[in-house]
N, C-alpha and C positions, 0 to 999 in steps of 0.2 A: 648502555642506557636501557633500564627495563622497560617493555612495550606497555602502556596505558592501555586500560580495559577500553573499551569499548563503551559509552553511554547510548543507551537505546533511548529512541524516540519515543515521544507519549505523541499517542497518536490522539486528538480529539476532535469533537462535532465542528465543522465546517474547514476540516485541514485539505489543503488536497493531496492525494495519494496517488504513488502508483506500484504494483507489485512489488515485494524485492528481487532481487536478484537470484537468490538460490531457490525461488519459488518459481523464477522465471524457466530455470536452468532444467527443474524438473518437468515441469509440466506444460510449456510454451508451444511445446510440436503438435501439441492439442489444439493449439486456438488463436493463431497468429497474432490476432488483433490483441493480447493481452501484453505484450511487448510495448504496444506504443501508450496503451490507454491511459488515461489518467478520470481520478475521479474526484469527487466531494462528500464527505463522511459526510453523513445526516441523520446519525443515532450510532449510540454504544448500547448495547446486552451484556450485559455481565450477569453469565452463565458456569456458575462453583467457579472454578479458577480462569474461565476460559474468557477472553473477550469478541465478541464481533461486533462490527462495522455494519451499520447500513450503507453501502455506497453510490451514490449517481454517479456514473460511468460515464464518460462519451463515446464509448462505443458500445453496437446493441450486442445481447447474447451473451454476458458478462454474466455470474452472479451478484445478487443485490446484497446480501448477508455474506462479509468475508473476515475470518478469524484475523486478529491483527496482528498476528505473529507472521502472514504473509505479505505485509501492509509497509509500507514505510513513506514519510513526507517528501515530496516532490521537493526540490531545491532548488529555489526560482532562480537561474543566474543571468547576469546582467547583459541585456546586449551591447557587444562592438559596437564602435560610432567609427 
């Protein structure tokens, strides 16, 4: 069975986000808190090819401006009863 590509996320104004993972992998021994945060887009720039995020964070010390190639949608899952 051939592997299916992968469909990346469109990331947009009020989505919540929290790093990915291989952004996590590299650069998380920097700033612990970037592991749990989550955030809420609140603008797109679109800069030549590049996009970023303005993002409200819940945790402080975060960047406000983040490329969204470091970005992906939180996936709400449902709680146990």
């Amino acid at each position: 069975m051939p592997e299916q590509a992968r469909i990346p996320q469109v990331i947009q104004v009020d989505d919540t986000v929290v790093y990915t993972d291989s952004f996590l992998d590299r650069h998380s021994r920097f700033h612990i808190d970037m592991q749990s945060a989550t955030g809420t887009v609140k603008a797109l720039h679109h800069v030549r090819t590049l996009t970023f995020a303005d993002v409200e964070w819940n945790k402080p010390g975060l960047p406000k401006r983040v490329n969204i190639k470091y970005l992906k949608k939180k996936m709400n899952t449902p709680l146990m009863a």
